[in-house]
MARBA-3410 file (N, C-alpha, C, O; in Angstrom, 1 decimal):
236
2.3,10.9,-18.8,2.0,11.2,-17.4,3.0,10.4,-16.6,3.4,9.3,-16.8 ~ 3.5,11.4,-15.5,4.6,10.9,-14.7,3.8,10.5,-13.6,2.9,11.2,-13.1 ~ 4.2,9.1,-13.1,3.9,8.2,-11.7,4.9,7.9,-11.1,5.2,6.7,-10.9 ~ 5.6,8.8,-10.7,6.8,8.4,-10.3,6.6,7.6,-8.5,5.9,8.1,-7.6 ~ 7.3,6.5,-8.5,7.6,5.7,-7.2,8.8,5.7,-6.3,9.2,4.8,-5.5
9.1,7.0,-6.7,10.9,7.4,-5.9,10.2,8.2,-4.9,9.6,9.2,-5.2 ~ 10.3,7.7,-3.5,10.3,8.5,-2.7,10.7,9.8,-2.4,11.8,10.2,-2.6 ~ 9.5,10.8,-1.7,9.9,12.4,-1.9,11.2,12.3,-0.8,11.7,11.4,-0.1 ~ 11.5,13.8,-1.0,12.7,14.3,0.0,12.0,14.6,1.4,11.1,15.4,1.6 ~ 12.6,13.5,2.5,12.5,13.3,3.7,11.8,15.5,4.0,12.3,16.5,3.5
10.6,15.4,5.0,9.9,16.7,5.2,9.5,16.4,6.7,8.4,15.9,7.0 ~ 10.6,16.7,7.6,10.1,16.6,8.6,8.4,17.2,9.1,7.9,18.2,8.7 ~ 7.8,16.4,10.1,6.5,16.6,10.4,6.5,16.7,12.1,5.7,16.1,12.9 ~ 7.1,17.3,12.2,7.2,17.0,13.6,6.1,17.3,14.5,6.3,16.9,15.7 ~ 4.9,17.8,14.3,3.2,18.0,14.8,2.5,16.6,14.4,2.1,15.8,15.2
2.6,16.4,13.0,1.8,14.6,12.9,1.5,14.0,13.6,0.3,13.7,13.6 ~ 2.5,13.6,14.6,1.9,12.3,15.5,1.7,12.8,16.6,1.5,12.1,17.5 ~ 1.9,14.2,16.8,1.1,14.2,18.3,-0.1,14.7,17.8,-0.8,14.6,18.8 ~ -1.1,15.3,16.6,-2.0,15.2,16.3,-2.8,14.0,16.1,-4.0,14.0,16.2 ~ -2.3,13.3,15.9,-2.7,12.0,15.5,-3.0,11.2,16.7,-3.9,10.4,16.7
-2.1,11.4,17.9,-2.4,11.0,18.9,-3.6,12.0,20.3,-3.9,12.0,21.5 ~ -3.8,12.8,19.0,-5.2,13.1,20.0,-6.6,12.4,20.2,-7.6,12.6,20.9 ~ -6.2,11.5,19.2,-7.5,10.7,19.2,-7.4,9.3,19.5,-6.8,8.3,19.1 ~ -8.5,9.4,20.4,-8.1,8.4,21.5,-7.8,6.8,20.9,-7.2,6.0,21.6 ~ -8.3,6.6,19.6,-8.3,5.2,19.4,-6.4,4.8,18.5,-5.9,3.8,18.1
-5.9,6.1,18.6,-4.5,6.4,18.3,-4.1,6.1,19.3,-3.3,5.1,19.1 ~ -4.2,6.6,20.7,-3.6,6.2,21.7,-3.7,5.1,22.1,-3.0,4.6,23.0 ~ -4.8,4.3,21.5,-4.6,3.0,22.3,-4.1,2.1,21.0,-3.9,1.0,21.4 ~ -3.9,2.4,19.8,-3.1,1.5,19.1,-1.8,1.7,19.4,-1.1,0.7,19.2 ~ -1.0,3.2,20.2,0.6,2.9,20.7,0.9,2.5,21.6,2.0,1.9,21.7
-0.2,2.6,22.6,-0.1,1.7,23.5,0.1,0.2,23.1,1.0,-0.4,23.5 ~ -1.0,-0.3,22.3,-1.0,-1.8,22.4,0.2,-2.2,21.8,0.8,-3.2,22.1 ~ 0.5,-1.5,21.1,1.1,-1.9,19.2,3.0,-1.3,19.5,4.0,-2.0,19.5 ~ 2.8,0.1,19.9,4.1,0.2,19.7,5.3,-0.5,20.0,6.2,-0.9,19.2 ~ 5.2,-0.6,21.7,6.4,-1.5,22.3,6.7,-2.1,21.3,7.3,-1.5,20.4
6.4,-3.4,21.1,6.7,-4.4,20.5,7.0,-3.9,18.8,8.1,-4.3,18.3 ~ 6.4,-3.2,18.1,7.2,-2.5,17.0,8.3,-2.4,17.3,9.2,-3.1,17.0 ~ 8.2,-1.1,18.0,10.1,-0.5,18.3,10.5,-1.8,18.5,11.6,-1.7,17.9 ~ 10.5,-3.1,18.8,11.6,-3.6,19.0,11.6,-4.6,17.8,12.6,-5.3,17.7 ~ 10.7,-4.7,16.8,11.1,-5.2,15.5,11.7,-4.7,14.9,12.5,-5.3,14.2
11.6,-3.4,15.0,12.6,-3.0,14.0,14.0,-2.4,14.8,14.9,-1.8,14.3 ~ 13.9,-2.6,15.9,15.4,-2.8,16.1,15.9,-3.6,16.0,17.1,-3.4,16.2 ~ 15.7,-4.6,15.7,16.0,-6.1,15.5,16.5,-6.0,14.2,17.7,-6.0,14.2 ~ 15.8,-5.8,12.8,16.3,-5.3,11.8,17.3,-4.2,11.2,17.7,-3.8,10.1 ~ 17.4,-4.0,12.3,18.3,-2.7,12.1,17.9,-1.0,11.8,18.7,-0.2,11.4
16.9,-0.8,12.1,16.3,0.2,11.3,15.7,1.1,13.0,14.8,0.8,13.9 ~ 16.3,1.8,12.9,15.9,3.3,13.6,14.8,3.8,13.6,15.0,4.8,12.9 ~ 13.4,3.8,14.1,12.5,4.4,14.4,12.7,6.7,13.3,12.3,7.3,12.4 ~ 13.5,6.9,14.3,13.8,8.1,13.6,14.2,8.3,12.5,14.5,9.5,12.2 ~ 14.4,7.0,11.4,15.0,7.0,10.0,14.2,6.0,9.7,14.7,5.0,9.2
12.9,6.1,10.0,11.8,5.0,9.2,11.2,5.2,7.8,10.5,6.2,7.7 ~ 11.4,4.4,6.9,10.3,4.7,6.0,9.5,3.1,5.3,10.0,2.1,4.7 ~ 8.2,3.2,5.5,7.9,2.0,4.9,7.2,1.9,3.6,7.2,3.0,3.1 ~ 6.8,1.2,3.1,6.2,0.6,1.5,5.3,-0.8,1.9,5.8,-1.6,2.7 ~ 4.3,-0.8,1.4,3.4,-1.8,1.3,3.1,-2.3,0.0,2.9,-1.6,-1.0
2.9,-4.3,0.2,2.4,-4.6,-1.1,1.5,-5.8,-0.5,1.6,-6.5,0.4 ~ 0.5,-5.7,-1.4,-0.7,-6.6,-1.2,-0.7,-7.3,-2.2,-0.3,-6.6,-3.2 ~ -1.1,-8.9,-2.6,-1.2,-9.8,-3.4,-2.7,-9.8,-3.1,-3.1,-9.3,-2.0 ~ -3.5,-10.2,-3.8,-5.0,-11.2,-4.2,-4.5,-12.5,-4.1,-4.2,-12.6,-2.9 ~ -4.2,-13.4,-4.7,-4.0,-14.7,-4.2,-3.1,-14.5,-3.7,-2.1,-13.8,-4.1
-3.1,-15.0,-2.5,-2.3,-15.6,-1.0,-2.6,-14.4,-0.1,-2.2,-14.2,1.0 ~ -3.9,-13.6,-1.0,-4.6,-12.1,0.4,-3.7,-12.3,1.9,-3.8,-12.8,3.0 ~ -2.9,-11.6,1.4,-1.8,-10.8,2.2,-1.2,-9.6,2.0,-1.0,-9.2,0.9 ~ -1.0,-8.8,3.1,-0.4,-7.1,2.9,1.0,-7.3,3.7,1.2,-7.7,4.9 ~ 2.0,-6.7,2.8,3.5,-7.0,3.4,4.2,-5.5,3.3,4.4,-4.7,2.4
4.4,-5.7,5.1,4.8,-4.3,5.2,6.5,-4.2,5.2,7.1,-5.0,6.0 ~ 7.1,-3.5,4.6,8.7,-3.2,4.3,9.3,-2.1,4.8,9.0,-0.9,4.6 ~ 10.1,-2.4,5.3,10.9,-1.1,6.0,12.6,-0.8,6.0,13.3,-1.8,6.1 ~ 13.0,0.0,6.0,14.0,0.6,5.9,14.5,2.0,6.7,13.7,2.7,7.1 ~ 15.6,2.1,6.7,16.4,3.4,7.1,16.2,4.5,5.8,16.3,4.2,4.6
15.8,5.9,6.4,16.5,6.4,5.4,17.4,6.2,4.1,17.2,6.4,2.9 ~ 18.3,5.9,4.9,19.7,6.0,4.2,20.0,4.5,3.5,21.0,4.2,2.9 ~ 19.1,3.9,3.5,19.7,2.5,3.4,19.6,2.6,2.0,19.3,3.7,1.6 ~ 19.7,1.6,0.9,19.9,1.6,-0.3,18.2,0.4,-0.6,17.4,0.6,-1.5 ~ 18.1,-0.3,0.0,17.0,-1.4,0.1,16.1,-2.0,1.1,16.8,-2.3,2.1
15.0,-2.2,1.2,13.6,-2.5,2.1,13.8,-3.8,2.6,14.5,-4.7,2.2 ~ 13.2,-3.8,3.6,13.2,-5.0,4.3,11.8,-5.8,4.7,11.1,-5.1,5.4 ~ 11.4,-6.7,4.4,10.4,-7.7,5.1,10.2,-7.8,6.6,10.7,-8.5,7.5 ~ 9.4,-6.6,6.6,9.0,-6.6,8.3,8.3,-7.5,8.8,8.7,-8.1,9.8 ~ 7.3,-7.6,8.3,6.0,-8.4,8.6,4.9,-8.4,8.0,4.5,-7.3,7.9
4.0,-9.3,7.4,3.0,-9.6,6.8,1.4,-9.9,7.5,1.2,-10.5,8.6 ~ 0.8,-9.5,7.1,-0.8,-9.1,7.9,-1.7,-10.1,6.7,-1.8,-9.7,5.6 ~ -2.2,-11.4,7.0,-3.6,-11.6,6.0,-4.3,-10.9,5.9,-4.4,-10.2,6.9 ~ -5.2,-10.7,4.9,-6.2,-9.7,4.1,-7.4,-10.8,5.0,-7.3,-12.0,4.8 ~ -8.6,-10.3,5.8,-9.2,-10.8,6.9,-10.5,-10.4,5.9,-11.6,-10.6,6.5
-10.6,-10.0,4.6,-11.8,-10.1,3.6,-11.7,-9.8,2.5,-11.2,-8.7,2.2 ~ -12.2,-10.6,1.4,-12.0,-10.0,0.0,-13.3,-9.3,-0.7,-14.4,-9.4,-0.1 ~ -13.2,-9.0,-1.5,-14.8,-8.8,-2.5,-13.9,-8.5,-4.2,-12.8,-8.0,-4.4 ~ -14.9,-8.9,-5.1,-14.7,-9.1,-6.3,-13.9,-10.2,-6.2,-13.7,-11.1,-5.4 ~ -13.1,-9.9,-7.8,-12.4,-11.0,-8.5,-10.7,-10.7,-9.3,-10.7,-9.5,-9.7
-9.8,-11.2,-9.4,-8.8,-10.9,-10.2,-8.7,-9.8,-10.9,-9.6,-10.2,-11.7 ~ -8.3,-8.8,-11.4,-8.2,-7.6,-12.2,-8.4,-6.6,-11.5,-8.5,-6.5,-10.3 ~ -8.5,-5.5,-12.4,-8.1,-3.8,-11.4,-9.7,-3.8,-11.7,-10.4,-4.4,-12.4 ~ -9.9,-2.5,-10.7,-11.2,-1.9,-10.5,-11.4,-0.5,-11.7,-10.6,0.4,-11.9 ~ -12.6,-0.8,-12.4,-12.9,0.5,-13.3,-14.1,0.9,-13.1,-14.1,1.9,-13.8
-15.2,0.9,-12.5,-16.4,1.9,-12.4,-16.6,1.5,-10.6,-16.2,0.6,-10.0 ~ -17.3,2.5,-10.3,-17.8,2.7,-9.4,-18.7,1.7,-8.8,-19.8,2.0,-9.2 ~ -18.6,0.7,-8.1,-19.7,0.1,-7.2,-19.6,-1.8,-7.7,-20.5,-2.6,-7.4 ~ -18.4,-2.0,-8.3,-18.0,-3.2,-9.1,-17.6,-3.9,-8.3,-17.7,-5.1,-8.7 ~ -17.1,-3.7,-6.7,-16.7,-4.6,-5.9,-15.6,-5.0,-6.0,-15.1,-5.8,-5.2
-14.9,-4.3,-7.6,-13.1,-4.6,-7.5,-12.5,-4.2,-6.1,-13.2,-3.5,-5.4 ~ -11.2,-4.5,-5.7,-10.5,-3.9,-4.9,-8.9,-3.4,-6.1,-8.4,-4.2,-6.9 ~ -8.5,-2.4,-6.0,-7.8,-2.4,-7.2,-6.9,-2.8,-7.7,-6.6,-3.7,-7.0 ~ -5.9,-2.7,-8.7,-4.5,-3.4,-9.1,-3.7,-2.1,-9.5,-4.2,-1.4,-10.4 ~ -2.4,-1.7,-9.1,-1.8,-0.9,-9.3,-1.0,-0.4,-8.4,-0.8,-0.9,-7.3
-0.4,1.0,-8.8,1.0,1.5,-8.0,0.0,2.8,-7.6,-0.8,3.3,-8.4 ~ 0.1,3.2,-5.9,-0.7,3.9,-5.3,0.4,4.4,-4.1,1.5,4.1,-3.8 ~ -0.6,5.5,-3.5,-0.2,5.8,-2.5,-0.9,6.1,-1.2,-2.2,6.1,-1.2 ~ -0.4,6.4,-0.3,-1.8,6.8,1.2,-1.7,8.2,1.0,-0.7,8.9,0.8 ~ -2.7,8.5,1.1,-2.9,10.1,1.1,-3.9,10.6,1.8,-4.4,11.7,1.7
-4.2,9.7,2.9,-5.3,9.8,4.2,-5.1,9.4,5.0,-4.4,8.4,4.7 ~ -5.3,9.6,6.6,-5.2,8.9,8.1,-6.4,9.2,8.4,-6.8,10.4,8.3 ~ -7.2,8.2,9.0,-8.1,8.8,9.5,-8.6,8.0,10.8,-9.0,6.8,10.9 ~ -8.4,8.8,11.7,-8.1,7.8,13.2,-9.5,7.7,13.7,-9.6,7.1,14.8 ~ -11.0,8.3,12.8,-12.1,7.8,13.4,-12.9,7.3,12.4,-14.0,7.7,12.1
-12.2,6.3,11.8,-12.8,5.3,10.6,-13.9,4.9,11.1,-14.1,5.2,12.3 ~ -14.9,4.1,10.6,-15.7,3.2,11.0,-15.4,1.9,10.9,-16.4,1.2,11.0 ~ -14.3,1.5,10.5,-13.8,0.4,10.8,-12.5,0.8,11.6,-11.5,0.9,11.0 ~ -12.6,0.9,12.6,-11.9,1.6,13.5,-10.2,2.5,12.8,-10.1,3.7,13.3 ~ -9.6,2.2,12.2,-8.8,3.0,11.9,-8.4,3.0,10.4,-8.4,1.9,10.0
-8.1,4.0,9.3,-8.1,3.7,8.4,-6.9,4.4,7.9,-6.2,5.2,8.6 ~ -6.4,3.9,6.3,-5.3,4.6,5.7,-5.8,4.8,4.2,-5.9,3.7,3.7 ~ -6.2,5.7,3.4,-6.7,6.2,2.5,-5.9,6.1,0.9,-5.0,6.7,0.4 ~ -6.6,4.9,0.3,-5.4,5.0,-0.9,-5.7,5.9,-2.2,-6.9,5.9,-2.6 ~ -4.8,6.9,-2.9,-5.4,7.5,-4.0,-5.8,7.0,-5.0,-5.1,7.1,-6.0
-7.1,6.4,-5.1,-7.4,5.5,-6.1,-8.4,6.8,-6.1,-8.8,7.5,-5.2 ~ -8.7,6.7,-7.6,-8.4,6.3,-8.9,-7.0,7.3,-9.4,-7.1,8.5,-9.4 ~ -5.8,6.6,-9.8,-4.8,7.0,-10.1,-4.9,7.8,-11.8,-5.8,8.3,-12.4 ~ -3.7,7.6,-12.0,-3.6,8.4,-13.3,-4.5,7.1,-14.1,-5.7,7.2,-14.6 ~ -3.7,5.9,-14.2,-3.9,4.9,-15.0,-5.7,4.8,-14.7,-6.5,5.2,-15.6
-6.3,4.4,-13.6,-7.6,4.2,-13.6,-8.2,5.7,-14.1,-9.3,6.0,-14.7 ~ -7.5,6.3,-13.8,-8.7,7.3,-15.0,-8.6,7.3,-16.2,-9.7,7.7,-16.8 ~ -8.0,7.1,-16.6,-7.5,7.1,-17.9,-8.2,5.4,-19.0,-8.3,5.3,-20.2 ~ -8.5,4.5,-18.2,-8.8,3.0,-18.4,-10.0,2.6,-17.9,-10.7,1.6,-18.3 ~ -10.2,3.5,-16.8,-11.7,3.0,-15.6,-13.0,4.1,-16.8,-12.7,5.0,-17.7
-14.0,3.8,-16.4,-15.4,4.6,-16.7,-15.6,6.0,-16.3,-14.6,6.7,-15.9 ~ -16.6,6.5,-16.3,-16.6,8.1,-16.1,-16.9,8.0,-14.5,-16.9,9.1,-14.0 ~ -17.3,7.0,-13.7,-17.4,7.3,-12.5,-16.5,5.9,-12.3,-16.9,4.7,-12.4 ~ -15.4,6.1,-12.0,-14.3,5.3,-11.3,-14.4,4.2,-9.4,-14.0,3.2,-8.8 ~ -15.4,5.4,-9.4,-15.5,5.0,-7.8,-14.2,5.4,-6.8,-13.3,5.8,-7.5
-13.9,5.4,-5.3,-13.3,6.0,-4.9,-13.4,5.3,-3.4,-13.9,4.2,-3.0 ~ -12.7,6.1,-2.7,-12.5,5.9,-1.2,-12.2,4.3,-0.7,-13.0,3.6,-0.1 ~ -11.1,4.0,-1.1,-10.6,2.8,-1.2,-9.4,2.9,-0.2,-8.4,3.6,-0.3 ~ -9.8,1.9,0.8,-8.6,2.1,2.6,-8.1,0.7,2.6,-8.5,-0.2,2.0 ~ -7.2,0.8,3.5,-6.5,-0.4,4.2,-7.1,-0.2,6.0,-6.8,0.7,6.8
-8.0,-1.0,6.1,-8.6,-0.4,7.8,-8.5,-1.8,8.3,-7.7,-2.7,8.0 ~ -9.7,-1.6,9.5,-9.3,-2.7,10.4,-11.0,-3.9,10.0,-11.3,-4.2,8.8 ~ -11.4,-4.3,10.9,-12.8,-5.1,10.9,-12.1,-6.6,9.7,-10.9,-7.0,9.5 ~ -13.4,-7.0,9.0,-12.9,-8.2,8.5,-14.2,-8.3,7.2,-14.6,-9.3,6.9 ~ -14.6,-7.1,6.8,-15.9,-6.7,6.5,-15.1,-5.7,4.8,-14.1,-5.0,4.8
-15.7,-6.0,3.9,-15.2,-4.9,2.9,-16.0,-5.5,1.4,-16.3,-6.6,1.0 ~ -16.1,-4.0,0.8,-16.4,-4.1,-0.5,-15.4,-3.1,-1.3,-15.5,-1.9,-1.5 ~ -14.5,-3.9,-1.6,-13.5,-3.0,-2.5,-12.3,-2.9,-1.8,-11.3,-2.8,-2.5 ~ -12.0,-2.8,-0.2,-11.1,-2.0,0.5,-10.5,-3.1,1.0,-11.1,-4.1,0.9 ~ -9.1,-3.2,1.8,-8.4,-4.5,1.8,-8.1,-4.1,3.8,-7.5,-3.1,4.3
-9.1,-5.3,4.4,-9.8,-5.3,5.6,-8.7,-6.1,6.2,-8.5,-7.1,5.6 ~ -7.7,-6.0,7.5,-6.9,-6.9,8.1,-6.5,-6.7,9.4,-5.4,-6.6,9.9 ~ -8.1,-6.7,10.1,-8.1,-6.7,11.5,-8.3,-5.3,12.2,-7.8,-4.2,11.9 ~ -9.0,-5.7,13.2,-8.5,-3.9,14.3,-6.9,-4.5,15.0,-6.1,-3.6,15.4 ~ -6.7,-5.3,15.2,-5.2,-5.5,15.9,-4.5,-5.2,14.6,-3.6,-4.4,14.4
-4.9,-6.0,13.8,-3.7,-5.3,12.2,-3.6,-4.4,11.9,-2.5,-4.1,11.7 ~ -4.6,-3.3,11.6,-4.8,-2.4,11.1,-3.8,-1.0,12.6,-3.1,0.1,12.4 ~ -4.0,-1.5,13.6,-3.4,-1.0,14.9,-2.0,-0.5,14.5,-1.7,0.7,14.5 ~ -1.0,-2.0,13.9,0.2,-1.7,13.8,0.2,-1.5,12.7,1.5,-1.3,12.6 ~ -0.3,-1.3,11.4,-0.1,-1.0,10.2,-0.5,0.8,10.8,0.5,1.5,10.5
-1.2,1.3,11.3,-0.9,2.4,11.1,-0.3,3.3,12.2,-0.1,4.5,12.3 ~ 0.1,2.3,13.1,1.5,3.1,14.1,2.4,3.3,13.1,2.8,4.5,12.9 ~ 3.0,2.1,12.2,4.4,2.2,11.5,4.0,3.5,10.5,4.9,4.4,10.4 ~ 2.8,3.6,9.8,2.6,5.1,9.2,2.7,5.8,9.7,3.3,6.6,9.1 ~ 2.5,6.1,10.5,2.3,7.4,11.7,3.5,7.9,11.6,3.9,8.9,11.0
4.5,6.7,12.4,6.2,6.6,12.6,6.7,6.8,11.7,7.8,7.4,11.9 ~ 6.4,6.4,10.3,7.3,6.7,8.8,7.0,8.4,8.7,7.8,9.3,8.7 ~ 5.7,8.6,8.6,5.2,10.3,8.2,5.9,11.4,9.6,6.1,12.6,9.6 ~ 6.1,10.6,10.8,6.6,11.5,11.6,8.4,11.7,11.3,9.1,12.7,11.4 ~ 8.5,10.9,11.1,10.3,10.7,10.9,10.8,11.2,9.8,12.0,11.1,9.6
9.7,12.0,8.7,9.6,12.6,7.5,9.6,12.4,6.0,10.0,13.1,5.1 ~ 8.9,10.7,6.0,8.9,10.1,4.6,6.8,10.7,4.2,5.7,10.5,4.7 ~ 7.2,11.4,3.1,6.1,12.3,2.9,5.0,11.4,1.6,4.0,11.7,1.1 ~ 5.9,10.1,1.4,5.3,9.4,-0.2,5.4,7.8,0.2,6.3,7.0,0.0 ~ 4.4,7.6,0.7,4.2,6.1,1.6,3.3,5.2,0.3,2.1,5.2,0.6
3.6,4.7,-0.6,3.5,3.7,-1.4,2.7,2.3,-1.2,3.4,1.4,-0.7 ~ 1.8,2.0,-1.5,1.3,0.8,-2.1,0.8,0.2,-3.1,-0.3,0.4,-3.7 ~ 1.8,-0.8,-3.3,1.7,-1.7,-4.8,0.6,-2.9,-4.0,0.8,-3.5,-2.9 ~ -1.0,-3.1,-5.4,-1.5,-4.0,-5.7,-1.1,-4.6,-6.6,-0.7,-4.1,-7.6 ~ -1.3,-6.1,-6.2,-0.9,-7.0,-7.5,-1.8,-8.1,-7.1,-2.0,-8.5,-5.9
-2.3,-8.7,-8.6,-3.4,-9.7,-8.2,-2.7,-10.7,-7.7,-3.5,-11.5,-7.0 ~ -1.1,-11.3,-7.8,-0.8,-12.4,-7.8,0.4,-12.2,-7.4,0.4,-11.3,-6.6 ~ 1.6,-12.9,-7.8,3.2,-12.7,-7.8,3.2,-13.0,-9.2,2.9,-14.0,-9.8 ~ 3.9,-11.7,-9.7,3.9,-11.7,-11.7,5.1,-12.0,-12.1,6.0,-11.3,-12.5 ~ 5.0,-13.5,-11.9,6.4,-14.1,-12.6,6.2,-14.6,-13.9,5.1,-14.6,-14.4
7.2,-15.1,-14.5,6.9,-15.2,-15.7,6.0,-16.7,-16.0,5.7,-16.9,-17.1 ~ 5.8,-17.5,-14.9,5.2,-18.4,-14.3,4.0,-18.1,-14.8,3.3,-18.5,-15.7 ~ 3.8,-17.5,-14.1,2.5,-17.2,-13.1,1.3,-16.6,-14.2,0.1,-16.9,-14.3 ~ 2.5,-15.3,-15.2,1.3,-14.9,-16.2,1.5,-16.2,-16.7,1.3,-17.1,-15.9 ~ 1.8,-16.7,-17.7,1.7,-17.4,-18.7,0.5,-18.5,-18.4,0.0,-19.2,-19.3
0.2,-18.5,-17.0,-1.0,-19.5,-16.7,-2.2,-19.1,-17.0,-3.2,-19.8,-17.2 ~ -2.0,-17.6,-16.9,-3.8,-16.9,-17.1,-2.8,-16.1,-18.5,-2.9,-14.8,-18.7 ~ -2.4,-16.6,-18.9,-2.3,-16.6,-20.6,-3.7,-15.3,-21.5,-3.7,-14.3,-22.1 ~ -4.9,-16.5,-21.0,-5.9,-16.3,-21.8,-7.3,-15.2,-21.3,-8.5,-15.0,-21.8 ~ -6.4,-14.6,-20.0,-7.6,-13.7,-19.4,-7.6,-12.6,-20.3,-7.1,-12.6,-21.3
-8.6,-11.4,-19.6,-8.8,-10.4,-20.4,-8.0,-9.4,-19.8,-7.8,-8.4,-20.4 ~ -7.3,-9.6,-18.7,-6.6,-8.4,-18.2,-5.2,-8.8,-17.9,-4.4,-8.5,-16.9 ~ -5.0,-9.9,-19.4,-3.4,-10.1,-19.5,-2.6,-9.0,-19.9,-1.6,-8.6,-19.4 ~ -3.0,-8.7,-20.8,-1.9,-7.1,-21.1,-2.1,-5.8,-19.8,-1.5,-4.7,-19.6 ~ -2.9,-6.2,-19.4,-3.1,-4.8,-17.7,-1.9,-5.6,-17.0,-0.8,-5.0,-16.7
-2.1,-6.7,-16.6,-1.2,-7.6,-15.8,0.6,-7.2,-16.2,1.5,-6.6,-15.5 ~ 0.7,-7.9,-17.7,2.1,-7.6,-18.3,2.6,-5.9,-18.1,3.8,-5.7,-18.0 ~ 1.5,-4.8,-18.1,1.8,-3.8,-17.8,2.0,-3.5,-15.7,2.1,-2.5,-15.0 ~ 2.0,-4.3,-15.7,2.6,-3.9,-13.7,3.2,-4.6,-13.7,3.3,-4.8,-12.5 ~ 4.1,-5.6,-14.3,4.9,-6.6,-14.1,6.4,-6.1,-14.1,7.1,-6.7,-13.2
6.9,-5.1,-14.9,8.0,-4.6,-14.4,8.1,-4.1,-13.3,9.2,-4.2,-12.6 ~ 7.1,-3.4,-12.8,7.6,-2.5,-11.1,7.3,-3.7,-10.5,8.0,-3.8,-9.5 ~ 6.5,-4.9,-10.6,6.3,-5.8,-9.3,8.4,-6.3,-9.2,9.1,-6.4,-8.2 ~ 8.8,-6.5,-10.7,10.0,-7.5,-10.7,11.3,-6.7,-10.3,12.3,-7.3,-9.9 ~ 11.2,-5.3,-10.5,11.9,-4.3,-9.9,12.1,-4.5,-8.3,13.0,-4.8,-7.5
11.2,-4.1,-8.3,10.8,-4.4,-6.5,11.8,-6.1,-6.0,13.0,-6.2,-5.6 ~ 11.0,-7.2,-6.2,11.3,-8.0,-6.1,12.7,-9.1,-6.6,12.9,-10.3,-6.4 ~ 13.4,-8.2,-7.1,14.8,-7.9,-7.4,15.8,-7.8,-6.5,16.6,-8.6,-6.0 ~ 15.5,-5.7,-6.6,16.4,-5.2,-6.0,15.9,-5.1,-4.8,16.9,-5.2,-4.0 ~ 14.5,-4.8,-4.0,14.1,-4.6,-3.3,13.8,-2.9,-2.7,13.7,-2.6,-1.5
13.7,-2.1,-3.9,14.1,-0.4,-4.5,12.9,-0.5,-5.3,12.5,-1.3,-6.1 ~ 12.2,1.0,-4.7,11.1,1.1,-6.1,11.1,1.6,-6.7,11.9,2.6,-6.8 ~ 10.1,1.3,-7.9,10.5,1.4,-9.4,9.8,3.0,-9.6,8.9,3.5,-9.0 ~ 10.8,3.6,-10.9,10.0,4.5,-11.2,8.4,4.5,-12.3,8.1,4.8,-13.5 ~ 7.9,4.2,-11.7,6.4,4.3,-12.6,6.0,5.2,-14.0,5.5,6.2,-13.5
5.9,5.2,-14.9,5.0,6.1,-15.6,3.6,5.3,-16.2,3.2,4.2,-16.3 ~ 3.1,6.7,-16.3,1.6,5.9,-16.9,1.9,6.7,-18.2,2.4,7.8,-18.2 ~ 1.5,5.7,-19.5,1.5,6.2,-20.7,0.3,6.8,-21.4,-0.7,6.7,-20.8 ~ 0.3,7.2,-22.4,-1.0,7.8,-22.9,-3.0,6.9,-22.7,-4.2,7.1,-22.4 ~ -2.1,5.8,-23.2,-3.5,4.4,-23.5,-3.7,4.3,-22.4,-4.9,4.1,-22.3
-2.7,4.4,-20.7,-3.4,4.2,-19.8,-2.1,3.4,-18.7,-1.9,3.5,-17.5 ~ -1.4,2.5,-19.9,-0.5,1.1,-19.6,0.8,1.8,-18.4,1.4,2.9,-18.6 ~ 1.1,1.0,-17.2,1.9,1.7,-16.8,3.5,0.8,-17.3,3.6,-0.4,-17.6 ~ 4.6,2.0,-17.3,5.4,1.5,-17.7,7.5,1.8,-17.0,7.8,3.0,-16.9 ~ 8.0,1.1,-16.8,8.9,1.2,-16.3,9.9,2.2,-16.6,10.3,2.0,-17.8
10.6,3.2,-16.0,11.8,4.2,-16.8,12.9,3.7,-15.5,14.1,4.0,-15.5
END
C-alpha cells in the first residue's frame, strides 16, 4: 500500500475561501488572525499566493508546529508553534474505537468545518491505511485539530489557535496545495530518545515512523510514506 507524502500538483480553488468565508465564525477568524499572518510570512519570505503548509504534533512537549513554504521552494519553514491546550490517553497510536488514544502517524486534513462545536475544526483521515490494517474492527474515527481546551482523542489548541491554524489552511487550499499533511509523533524519535523506551510495547510501531520523522527533520522535505503489508510504515 502506497502513503505517499509528496505533495499533490498545486489545483487551483479559487471558490474555497470565499465559501468558507460564508460563515460567520470564518470571518471573524480573518479578521482577528489574518493581518498579522500576512505579515509572518512575509517576514519569511513566503507569498501568501504560493502558500503551502505541513503540520507536526509531538505528545511530549504537546505542541503542534506549523511549517510553511512557497511553492517553489525546495524546503519548509518553522512558522510558529501552538501548545496542545489538552491531552487524553497515553504514548502510542490509537487502535479501537473509544480508547482515548489521540493517534501516531502520517495523515492528512480532509475536512474544514467552520461550525465545529469546538468552534472551528480541521478533520484528520484517521484511521489510515496503517491503523486499519493494525487497529481493531472498529478503529474509531473523527479525529480534528479544533479549538476549546477539552478532548478525547483530538489535539485541542485554543479558539485563538485553532483561528490561525485554520486561516493558514484556508490560505494553503486557496493558493492550490490540495494534500495538507500531518505528522503525529509521540516524541522526537532520535536515536536518543527511542533507546530510552527501549522496553515499551510500541517500540517497533515507534522505529517504524522514525524514518519520515528524521527525513523531515533533516532536510526539512517530506518523506515518501508506504505502508507495508503487516501494517509497518516504511520509507522509499
Amino acid at each position: 500500500m502506497l502513503f505517499t507524502t509528496i505533495a499533490a500538483r498545486p489545483v487551483a480553488a479559487p471558490g474555497f475561501r470565499d465559501e468558507q468565508l460564508l460563515h460567520p465564525r470564518v470571518q471573524a477568524a480573518y479578521h482577528d488572525a489574518w493581518p498579522a499572518l500576512r505579515s509572518l510570512l512575509r517576514a519569511h519570505a513566503i507569498e501568501p499566493s504560493q502558500l503551502e503548509v505541513f503540520f507536526r504534533v509531538f505528545k511530549v512537549g504537546t505542541r503542534l508546529e506549523v511549517w510553511a513554504r512557497n511553492r517553489t521552494d525546495a524546503s519548509f519553514q518553522l512558522l510558529k508553534t501552538y501548545p496542545l491546550a489538552g491531552t487524553s490517553g497515553t504514548l502510542g497510536p490509537k487502535r479501537r474505537e473509544g480508547d482515548g488514544q489521540v493517534p501516531e502517524g502520517f495523515y492528512r486534513i480532509d475536512r474544514f468545518n467552520p461550525e465545529s462545536l469546538y468552534h472551528l475544526s480541521l478533520g484528520l483521515d484517521y484511521p489510515n491505511a496503517a491503523d486499519r490494517l493494525l487497529g481493531s474492527a472498529k478503529p474509531g474515527g473523527d479525529i480534528f485539530i479544533h479549538g476549546s481546551n477539552v478532548t478525547i482523542g483530538c489535539l485541542p489548541i485554543t479558539d485563538a489557535g485553532i483561528r490561525e491554524v485554520y486561516v493558514l489552511a484556508t490560505e494553503a487550499r486557496h493558493a492550490g496545495q490540495t494534500d495538507l499533511q500531518v505528522h503525529i509523533f509521540p516524541f522526537e524519535l532520535t536515536d536518543e530518545q527511542l533507546q530510552r523506551r527501549r522496553g515499551s510495547v510500541h517500540y517497533a510501531f515507534w522505529q517504524s515512523l522514525a524514518a519520515g520523522y528524521r527525513q523531515f527533520a533533516k532536510h526539512h522535505t517530506l518523506p515518501t510514506v508506504q505502508v507495508e503489508p503487516g501494517g509497518a510504515y516504511v520509507v522509499r
